[in-house]
C-alpha positions in Angstrom: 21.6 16.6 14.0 19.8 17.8 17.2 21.6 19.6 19.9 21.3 17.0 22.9 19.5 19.6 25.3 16.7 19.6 22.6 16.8 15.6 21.7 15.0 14.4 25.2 11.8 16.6 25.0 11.9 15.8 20.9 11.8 12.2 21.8 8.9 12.7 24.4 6.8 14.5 21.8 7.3 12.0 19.6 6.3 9.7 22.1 3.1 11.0 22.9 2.1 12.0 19.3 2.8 8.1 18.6 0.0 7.0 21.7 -2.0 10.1 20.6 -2.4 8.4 17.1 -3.1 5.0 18.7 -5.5 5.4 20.7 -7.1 7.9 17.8 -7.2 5.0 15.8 -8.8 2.5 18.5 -11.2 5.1 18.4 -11.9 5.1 14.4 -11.6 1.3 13.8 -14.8 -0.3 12.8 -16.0 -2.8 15.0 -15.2 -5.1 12.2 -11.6 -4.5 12.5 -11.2 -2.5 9.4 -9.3 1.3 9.2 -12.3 3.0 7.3 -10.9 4.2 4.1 -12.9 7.3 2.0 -13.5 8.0 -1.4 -13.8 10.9 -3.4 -13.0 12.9 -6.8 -11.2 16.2 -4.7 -7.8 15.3 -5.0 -7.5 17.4 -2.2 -9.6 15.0 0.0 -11.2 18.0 0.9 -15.0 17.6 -0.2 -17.0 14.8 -1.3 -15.9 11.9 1.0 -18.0 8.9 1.2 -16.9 5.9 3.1 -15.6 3.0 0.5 -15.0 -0.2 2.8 -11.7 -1.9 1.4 -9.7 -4.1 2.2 -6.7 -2.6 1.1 -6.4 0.3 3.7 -6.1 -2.3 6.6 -3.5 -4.5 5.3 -1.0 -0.8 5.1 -2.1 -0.1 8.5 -1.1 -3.6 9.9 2.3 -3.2 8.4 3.1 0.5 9.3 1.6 -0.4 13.4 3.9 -3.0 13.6 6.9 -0.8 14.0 4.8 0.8 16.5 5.5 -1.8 19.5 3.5 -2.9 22.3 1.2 -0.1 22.4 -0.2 -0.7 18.6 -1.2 -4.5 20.0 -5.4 -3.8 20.3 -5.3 -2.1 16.8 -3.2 -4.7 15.1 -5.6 -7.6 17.1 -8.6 -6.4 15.3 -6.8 -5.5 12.2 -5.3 -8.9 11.6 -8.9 -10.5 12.3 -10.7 -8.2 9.6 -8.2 -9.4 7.4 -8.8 -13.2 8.1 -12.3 -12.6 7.9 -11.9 -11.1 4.2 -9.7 -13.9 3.0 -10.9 -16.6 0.3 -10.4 -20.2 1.0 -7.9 -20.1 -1.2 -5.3 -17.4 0.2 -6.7 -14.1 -1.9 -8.7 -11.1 -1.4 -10.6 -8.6 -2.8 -10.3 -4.8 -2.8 -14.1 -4.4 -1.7 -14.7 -5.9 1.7 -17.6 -8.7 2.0 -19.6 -5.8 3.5 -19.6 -3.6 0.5 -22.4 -4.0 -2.7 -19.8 -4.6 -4.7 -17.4 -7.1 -3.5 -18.3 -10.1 -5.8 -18.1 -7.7 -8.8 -14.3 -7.4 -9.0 -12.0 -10.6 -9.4 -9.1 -11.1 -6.7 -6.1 -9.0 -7.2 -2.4 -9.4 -6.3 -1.6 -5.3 -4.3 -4.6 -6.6 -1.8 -3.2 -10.5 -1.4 0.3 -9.6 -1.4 -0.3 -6.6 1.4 -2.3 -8.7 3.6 -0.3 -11.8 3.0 2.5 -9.8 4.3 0.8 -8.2 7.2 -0.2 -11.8 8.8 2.7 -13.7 8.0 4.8 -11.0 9.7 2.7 -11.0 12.7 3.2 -15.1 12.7 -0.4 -15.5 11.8 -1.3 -18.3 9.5 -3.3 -18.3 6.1 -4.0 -20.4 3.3 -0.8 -21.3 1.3 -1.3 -18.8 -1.2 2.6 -18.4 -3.0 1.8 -20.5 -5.7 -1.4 -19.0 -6.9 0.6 -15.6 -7.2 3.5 -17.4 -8.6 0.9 -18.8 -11.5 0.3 -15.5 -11.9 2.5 -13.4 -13.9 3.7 -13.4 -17.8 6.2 -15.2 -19.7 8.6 -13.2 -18.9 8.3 -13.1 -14.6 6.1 -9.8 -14.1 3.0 -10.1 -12.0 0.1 -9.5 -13.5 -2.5 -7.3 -11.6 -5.5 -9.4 -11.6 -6.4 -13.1 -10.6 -8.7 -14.2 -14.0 -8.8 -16.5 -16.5 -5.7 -16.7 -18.4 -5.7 -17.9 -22.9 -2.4 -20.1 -21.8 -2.3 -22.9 -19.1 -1.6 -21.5 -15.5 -1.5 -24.5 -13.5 -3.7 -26.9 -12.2 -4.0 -24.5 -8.8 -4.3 -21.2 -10.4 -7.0 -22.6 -13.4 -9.0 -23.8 -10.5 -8.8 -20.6 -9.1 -9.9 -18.3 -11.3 -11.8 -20.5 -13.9 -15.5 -20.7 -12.4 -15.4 -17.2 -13.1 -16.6 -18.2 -16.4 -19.5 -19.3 -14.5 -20.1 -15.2 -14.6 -18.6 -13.9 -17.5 -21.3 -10.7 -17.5 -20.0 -10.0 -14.5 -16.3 -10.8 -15.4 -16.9 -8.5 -19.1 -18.9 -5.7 -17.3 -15.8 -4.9 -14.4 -13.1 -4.7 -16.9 -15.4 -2.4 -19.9 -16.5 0.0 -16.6 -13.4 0.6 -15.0 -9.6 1.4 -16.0 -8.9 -2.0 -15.4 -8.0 -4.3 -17.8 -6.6 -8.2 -17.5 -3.4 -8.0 -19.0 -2.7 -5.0 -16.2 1.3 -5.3 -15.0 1.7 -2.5 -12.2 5.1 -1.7 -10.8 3.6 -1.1 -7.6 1.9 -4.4 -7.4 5.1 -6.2 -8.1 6.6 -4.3 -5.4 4.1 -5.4 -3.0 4.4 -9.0 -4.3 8.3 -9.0 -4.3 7.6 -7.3 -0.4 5.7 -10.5 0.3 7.1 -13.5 -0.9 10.7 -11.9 -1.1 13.8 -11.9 -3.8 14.8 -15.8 -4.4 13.5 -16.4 -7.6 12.3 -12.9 -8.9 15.3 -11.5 -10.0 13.4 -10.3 -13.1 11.1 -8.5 -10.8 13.4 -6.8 -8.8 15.7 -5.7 -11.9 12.5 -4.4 -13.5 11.5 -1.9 -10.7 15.3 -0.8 -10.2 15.3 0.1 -13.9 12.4 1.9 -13.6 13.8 3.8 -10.7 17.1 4.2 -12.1 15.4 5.8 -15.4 13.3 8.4 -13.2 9.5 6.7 -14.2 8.0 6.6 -11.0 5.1 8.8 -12.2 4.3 6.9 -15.1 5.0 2.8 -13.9 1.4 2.2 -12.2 -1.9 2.6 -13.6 -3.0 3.3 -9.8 -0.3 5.2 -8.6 0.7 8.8 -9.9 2.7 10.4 -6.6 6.4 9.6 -6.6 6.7 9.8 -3.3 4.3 7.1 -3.0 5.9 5.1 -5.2 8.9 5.1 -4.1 7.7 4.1 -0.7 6.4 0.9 -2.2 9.6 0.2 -4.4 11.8 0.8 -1.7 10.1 -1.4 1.3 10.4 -4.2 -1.7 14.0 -3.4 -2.6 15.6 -2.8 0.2 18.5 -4.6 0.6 18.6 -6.4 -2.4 19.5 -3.9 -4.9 21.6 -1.2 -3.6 21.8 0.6 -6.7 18.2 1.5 -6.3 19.1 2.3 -2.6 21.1 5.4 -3.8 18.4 6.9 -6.3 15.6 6.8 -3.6 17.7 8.3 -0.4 18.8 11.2 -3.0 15.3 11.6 -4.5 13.7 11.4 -0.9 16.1 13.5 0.2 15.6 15.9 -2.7 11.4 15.9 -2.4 9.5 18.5 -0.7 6.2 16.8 1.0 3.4 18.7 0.4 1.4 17.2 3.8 2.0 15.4 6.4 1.2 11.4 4.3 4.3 12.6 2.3 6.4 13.1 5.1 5.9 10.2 6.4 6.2 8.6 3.7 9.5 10.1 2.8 10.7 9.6 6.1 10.0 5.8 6.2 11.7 5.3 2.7 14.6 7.1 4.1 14.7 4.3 7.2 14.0 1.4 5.1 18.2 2.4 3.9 19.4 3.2 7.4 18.9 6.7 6.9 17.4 8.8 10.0 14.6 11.0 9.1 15.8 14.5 8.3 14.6 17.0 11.6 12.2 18.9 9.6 10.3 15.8 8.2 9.8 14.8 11.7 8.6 18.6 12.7 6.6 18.5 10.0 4.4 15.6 11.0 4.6 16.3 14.4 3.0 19.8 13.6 0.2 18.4 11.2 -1.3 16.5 13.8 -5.2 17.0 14.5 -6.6 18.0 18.4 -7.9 14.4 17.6 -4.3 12.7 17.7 -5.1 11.5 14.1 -3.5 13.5 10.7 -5.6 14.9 8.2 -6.8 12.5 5.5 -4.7 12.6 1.7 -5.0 10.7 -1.2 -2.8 8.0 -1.3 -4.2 5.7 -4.5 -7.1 6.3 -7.7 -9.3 4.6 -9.7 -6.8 4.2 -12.7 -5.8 5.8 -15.5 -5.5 5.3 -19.1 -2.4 3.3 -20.6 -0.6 4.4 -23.6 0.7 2.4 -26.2 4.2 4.1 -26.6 4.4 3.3 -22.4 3.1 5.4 -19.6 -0.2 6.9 -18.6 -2.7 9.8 -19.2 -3.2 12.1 -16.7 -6.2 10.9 -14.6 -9.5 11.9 -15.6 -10.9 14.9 -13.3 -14.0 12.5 -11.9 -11.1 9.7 -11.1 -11.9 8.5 -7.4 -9.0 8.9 -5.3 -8.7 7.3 -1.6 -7.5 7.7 2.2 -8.8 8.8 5.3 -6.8 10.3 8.6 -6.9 6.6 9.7 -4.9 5.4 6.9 -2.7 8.6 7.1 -2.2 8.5 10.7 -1.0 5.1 10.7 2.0 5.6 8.2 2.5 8.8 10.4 3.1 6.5 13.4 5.3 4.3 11.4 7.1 7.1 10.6 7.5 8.5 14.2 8.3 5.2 15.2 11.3 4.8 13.0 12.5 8.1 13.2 15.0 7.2 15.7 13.6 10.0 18.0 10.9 7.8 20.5 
């Protein structure tokens, strides 16, 4: 606990690190509306970095900047627009934005949908009527599967129609999942999360009790083909569990508690898991991100996601390869910082 002498100028540096951020990011967004997102092989983010536009990036922005109150209102504007604009008729998106070479190369996927779902219906914005498309898409036994494709069982009327012209492309379809980790029978705790953060418990029990059992059993490094930091992880787990499964509340405060960030993304990110359970942000997490902020009111870029790794057969993951791309910018990291700083119970 602060001393009170000290807790009124904490709260005012927290207060202008917070605008600081903002208006850094007003000054970084594309004119499109989009958080620019890098990619490179330095999983240091320290060399290499060559713009990557996504889609993904945004949609975590728009859900960290609105904790981030009145303020955050010109980001989250064109945020929320970039995200309409990258939406199919049909409620999904794509990883690659319409801009990039790419785009029509990669199916739909459920970590994009569900995130920007989530950031527009929060915001009261409307979209296509996407929950039963994602609801169509999971296995027999209720776990989401990662990517929107043609399916060897029926699917639904909806979802067939969905994913079925496809075919229309199968070169295209064959080449994405032979040239990347990807595969179509990918189930990713992390995207469940996302979806269960989305369209919410009622009815997924099965994904819920899946990712507290992972939790509970310590497998946070080795539950997502996309995802290897815990401390990410965890984040994603716990913004999707919290309040419906206290038993996983318990294991993530201790293990947050427990974790030593190793920059400022993981601070935040710790401190944010810690709020999504009540739990203020331990004093030095806060120092800590207040100190790793850049002369230009944004925090430096770290990896926060990668190109995939190879799944075992026994369960788990190889390490990622040493050319894997990993991605973030300081616009991505300085928007979870502000969530963080927001929530800290110090502005």
């Amino acid at each position: 606990m602060m001393p009170e002498a000290a807790a009124g100028p904490r709260r005012a540096a927290v207060r202008a690190a917070i605008a600081a951020g903002l208006h850094f990011l007003q000054s970084v967004q594309l004119p499109s509306g989009e958080i620019p997102v890098s990619r490179t092989t330095d999983p240091a983010m320290r060399s290499g970095l060559v713009a990557d536009p996504s889609v993904f990036p945004t949609a975590l922005a728009a859900h960290c900047l609105a904790f981030a109150g009145d303020g955050a209102h010109p980001v989250l504007a064109r945020a929320h627009a970039f995200l309409l604009g990258e939406m199919s008729g049909r409620g999904l998106w794509r990883h690659w934005t319409r801009a990039h070479p790419y785009h029509a190369s990669l199916p739909p996927d459920l970590d994009d949908t569900s995130c920007a779902s989530a950031a527009l219906t929060r915001a009261g914005i409307a979209i296509a009527d996407n929950r039963r498309l994602l609801l169509a898409n999971r296995r027999r036994d209720g776990l989401f599967l990662t990517w929107f494709v043609p399916r060897a069982r029926w699917t639904g009327l909806e979802h067939a129609g969905t994913v079925l012209p496809q075919l229309l492309h199968p070169t295209a379809l064959l080449l994405f999942f032979r040239k990347t980790s990807a595969r179509p029978g990918d189930v990713d705790a992390v995207v469940n999360a996302n979806a269960l953060h989305y369209l919410g418990v009622r009815g997924l029990g099965e994904v819920a009790g899946w990712l507290t059992d992972l939790l509970l059993k310590g497998r946070e490094a080795q539950c997502d083909k996309w995802y290897d930091n815990p401390i990410v992880v965890r984040y994603f787990l716990s913004r999707a569990l919290a309040g419906v499964a206290p038993e996983a509340g318990e294991t993530i405060v201790r293990r947050s508690e427990a974790a030593a960030p190793a920059n400022a993304l993981e601070a935040a990110l710790l401190a944010t898991t810690l709020a999504d359970w009540g739990r203020p942000a331990p004093e030095p997490l806060i120092a800590r991100i207040l100190a790793g902020q850049l002369p230009s009111g944004g925090w430096p870029p770290a990896a926060l996601y990668h190109g995939g790794r190879q799944r075992l057969p026994e369960g788990g993951f190889a390490p990622p390869h040493p050319d894997t791309p990993r991605w973030g910018s300081e616009g991505l990291t300085t928007a979870f910082c502000i969530e963080a700083l927001a929530r800290s119970g110090a502005t």
